[in-house]
C-alpha positions as CSV (number, residue, x, y, z in Angstrom):
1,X,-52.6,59.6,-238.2
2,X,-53.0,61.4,-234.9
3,X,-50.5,61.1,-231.9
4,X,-52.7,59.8,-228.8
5,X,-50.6,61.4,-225.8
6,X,-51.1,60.1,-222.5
7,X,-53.4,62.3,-220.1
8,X,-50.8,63.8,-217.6
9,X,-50.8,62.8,-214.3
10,X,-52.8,64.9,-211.5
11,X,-50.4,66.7,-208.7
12,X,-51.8,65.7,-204.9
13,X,-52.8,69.6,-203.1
14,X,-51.2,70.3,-200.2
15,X,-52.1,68.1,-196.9
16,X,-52.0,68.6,-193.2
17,X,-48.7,67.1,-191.8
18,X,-46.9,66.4,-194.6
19,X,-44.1,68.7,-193.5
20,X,-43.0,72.1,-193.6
21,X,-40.7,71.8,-197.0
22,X,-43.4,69.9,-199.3
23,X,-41.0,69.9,-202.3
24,X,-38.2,67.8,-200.4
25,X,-41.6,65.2,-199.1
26,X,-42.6,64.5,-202.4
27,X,-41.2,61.4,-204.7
28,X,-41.1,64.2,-207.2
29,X,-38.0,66.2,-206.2
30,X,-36.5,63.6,-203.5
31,X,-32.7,63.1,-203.7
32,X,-33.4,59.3,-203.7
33,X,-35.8,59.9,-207.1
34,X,-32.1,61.3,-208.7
35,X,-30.1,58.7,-207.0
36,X,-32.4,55.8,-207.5
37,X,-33.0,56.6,-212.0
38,X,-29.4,56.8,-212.3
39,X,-28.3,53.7,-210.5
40,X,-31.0,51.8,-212.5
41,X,-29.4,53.1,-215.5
42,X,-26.1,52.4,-214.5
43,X,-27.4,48.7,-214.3
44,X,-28.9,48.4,-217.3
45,X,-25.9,49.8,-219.3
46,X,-23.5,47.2,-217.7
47,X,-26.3,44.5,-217.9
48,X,-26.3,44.0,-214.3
49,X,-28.8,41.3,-214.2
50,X,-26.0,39.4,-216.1
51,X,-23.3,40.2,-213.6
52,X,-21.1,37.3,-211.9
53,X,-22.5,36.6,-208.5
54,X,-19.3,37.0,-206.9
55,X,-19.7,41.3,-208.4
56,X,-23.1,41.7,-207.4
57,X,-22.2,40.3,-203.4
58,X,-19.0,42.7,-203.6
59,X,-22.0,45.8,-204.1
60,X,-23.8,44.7,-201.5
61,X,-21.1,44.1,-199.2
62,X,-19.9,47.6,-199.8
63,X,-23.0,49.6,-199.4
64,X,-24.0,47.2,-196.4
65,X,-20.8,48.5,-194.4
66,X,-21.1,52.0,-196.0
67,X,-24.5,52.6,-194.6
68,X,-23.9,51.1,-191.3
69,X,-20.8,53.4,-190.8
70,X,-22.8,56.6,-191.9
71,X,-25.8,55.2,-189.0
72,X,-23.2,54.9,-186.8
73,X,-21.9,58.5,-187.5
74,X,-25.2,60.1,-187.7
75,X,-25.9,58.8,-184.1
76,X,-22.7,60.1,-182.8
77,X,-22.2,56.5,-182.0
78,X,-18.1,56.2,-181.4
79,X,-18.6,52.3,-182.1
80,X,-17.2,49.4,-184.6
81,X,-19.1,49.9,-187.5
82,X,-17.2,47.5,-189.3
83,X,-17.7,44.8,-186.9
84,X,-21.6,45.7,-186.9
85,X,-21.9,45.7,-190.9
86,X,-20.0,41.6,-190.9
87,X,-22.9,40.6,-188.2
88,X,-25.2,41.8,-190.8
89,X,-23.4,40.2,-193.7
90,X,-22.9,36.8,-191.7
91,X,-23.9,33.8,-193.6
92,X,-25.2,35.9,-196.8
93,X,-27.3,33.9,-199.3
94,X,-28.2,34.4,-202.6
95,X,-27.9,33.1,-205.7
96,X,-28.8,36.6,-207.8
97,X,-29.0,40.5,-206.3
98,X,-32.7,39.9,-205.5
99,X,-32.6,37.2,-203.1
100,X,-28.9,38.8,-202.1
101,X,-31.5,41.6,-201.0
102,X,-34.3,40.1,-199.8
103,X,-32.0,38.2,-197.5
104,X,-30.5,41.6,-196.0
105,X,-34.3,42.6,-195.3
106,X,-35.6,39.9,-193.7
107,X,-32.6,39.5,-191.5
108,X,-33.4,39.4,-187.6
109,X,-29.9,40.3,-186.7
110,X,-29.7,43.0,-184.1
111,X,-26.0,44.0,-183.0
112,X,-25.1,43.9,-179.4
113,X,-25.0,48.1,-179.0
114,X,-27.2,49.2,-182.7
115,X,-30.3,47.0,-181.1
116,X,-32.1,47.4,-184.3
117,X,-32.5,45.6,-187.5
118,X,-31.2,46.3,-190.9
119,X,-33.8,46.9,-192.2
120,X,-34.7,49.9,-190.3
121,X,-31.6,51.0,-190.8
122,X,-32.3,51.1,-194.1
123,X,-36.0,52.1,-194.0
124,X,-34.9,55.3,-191.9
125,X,-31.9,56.4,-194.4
126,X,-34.6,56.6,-197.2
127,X,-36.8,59.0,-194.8
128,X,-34.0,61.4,-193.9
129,X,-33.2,61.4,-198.1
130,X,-31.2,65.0,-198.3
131,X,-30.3,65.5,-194.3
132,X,-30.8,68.7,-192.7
133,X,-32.4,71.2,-194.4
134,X,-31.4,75.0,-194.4
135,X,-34.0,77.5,-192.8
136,X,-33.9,79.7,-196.2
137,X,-36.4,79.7,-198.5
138,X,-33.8,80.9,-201.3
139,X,-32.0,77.8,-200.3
140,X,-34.8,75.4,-200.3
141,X,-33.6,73.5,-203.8
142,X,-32.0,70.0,-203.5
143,X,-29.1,70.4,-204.7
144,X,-28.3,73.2,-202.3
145,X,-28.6,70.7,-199.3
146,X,-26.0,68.8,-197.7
147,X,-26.9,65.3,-198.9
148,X,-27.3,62.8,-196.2
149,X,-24.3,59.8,-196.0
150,X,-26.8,57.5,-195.6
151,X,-29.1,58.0,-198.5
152,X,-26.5,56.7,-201.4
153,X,-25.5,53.1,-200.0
154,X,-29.3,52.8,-199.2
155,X,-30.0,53.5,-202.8
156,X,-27.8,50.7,-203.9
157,X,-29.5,48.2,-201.7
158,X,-33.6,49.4,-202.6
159,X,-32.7,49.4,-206.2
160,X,-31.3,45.4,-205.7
161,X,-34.6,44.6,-203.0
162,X,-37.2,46.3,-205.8
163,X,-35.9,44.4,-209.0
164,X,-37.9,41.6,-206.8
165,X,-40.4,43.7,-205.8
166,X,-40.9,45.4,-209.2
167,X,-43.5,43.1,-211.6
168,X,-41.3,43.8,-214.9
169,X,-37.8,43.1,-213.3
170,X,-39.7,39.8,-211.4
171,X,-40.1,38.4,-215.1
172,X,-37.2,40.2,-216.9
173,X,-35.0,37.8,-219.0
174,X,-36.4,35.0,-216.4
175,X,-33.4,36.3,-214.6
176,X,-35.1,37.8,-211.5
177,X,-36.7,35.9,-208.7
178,X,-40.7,34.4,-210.2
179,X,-43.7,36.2,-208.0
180,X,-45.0,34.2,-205.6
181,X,-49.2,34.0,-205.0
182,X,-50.4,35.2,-202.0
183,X,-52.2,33.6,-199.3
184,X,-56.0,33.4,-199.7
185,X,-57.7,34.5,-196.5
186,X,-57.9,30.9,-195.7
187,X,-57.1,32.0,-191.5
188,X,-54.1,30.0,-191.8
189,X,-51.9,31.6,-194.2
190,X,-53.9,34.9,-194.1
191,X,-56.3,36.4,-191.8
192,X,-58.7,37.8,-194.4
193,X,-58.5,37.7,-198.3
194,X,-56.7,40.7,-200.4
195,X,-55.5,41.9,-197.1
196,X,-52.6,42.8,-195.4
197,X,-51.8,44.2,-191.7
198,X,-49.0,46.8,-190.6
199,X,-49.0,47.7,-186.8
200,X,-46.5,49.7,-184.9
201,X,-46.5,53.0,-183.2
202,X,-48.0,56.4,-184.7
203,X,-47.1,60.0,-182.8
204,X,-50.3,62.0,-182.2
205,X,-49.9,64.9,-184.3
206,X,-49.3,62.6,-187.6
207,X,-52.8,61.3,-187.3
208,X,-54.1,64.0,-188.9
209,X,-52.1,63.7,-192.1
210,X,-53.9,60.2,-192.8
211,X,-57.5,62.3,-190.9
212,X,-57.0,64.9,-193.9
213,X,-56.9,62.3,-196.4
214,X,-60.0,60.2,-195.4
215,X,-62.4,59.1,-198.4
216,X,-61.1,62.0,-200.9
217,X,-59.6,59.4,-203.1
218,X,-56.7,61.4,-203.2
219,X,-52.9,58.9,-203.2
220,X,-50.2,59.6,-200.9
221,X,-46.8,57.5,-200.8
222,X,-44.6,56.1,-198.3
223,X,-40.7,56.9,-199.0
224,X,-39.4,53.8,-197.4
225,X,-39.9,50.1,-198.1
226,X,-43.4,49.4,-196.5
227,X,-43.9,46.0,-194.8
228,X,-47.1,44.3,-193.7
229,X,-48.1,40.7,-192.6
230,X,-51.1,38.9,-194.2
231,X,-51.7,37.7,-190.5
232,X,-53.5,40.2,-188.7
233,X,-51.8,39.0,-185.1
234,X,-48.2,39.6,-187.0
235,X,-49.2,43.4,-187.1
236,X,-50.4,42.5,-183.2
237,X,-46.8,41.6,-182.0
238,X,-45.4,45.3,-183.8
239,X,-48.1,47.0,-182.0
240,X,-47.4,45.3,-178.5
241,X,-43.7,46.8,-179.0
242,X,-45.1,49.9,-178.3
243,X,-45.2,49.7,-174.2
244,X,-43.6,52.1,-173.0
245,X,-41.9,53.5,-176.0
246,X,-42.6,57.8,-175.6
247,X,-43.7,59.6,-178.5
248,X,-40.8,61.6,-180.0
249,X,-42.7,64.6,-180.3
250,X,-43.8,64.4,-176.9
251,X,-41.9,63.0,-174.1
252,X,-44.6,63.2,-171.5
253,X,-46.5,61.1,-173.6
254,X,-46.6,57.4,-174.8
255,X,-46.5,56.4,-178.2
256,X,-49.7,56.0,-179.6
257,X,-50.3,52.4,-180.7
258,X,-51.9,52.1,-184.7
259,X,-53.2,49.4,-186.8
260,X,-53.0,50.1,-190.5
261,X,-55.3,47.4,-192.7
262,X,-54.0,47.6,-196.5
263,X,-56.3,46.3,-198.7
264,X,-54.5,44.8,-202.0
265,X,-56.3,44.5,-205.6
266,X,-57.8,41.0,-206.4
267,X,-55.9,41.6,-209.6
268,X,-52.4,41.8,-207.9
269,X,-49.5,44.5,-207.3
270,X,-46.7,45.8,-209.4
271,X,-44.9,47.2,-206.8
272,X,-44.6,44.5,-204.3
273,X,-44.5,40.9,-203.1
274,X,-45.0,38.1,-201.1
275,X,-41.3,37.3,-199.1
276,X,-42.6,33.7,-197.2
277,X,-40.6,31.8,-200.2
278,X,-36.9,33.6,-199.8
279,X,-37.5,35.3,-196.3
280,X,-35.2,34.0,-193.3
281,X,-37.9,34.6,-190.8
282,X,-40.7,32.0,-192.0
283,X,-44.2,32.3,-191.3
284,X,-44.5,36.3,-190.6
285,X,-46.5,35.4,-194.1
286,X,-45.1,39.1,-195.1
287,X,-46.1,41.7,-198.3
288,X,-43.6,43.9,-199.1
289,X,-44.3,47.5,-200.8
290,X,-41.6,49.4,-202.6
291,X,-40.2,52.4,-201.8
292,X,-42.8,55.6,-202.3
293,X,-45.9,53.1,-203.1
294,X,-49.2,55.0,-203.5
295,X,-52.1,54.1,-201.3
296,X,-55.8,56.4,-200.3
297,X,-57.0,56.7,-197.2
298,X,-60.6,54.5,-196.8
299,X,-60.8,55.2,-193.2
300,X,-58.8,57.3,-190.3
301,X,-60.4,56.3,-187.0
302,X,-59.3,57.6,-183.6
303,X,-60.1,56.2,-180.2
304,X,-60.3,59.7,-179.1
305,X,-63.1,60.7,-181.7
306,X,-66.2,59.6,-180.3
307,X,-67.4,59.4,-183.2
308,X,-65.6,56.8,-184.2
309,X,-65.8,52.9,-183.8
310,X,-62.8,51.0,-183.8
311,X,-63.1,47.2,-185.2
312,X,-60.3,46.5,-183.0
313,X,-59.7,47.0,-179.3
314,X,-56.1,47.6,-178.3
315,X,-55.1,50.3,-180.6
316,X,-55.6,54.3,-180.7
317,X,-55.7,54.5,-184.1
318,X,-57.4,52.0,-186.8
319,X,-56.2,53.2,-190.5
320,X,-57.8,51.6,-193.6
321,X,-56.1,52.4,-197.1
322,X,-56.1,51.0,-200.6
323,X,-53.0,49.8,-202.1
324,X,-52.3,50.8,-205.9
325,X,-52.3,48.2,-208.6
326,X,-49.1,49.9,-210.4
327,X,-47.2,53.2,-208.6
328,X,-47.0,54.1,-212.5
329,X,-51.0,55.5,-212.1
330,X,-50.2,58.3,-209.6
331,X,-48.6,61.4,-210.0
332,X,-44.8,61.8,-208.5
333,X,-46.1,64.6,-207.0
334,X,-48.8,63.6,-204.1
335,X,-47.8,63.6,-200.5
336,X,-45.4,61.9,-198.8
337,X,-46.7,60.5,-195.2
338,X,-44.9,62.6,-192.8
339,X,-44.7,58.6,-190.4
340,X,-45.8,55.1,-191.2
């Protein structure tokens, strides 16, 4: 009989924005791809899912106070990391890695002197990935960059989150925590049906990455955990956060304010889930993406472009894009958005 093969998967073409190195933005040749396959196999060799609780909260802990330290040290902060990482830790639940995890993430903790959560912590170790990167082309492979501290401890700690996130760890052995429906557009719960809202701040000259990438059906991913609210005035309060804050490509200038609208498949998502059931913020009705999800851009719409109508008022930008049913349908080499 004949071998069937499956059709390769089609590289993304260079797009505006997406950085300067385009082999280091790319899922394809990130240092968190390397670090991320081999802690999963690490796992699955030692039957991880398996593992006493008391193991699994001993990892966390560890990576939890490694990051922290590395923040600290990458923000020339002379502060007491260790102090910072046990207000994090405080009053841990869990009964397996996943929820372990996914109470980490939803966390509101903020230090006294870090004033930021963990999770962005976390979210902004997984964009740095390999650290500074040399101004030689010669030297432009992966391994020939100084890897950033921050990047392994964050592995650890997106590898336990996404075995919730991930549709075939969720069901796994019955082990991992069950998916949980979303909302249904019902106004309460959700402000429209099979849709999600992210706001927050987006500098001026990154617009054009998601401009470039308006209705040519062409995927880009996002390297960090991506979270969005099914309630549209959720993404409202991120975007208010805004005032004031200057853009950090521009001092002179304030951030830009942006509302991304994700729109899900009816059918679901492999790659991410509903948190209302184990989060320990309730009612911020959030949808969490894993790390490099693949989305298109429907729509890029400026306020600026006078062409342009914006749906809603308040915002500079307006940014539709599609979610992916299953990251496993796009290429590991498409863009990487350059800010989200």
């Amino acid at each position: 009989p004949t071998l069937k093969t499956k059709k390769p998967l089609q590289p993304g073409p260079p797009v505006e924005g997406e950085g300067t190195a385009p082999m280091h933005s790319r899922f394809i040749s990130s240092r968190y791809k390397l670090l991320y396959e081999a802690q999963k196999l690490n796992w699955d060799m030692i039957k991880w899912d398996t593992t006493l609780i008391q193991d699994q909260k001993k990892v966390l802990r560890k990576a939890v106070r490694e990051l922290v330290q590395a923040y600290c040290d990458d923000k020339g902060m002379d502060a007491d990391w260790s102090s910072y990482a046990d207000e994090f830790l405080e009053g841990m639940k869990g009964q397996n890695s996943e929820e372990l995890a996914v109470w980490m993430w939803t966390s509101a903790t903020k230090t006294s002197d870090i004033e930021v959560e963990f999770c962005s912590i976390l979210n902004e170790a997984l964009r740095v990935d390999v650290g500074k990167t040399t101004s030689l082309s010669h030297y432009s492979s992966v391994e020939a960059e100084p890897i950033s501290p921050m990047i392994k401890p964050a592995v650890v700690l997106t590898c336990m989150l996404q075995r919730f996130l991930n549709a075939s760890r969720r069901v796994k052995n019955g082990t991992a925590l069950k998916h949980e429906s979303w909302p249904n557009g019902d106004g309460e719960n959700s402000t429209k049906k099979d849709t999600v809202y992210r706001g927050g701040g987006l500098p001026a000259k990154k617009f054009g990455f998601f401009k470039a990438l308006e209705g040519t059906s062409q995927w880009y991913r996002v390297a960090h955990p991506l979270a969005s609210s099914f309630m549209k005035k959720k993404a409202r309060y991120f975007i208010e956060l805004q005032n004031g804050r200057p853009d950090p490509f521009d001092a002179s200038e304030d951030m830009h304010k942006v509302l991304f609208i994700i729109q899900l498949d009816p059918d679901g998502c492999c790659h991410g889930n509903y948190l209302e059931g184990p989060t320990q913020v309730k009612g911020e009705r959030e949808f969490l993406f894993s790390a490099y999800s693949a989305f298109q851009v429907v729509s890029a719409k400026s306020v600026y472009d006078d062409d342009d109508v914006l749906e809603n008022q308040g915002v500079d930008y307006e940014i539709t894009i599609r979610a992916c049913i299953d990251n496993g349908h796009v290429s590991d080499d498409v863009p990487t958005a350059p800010w989200h």
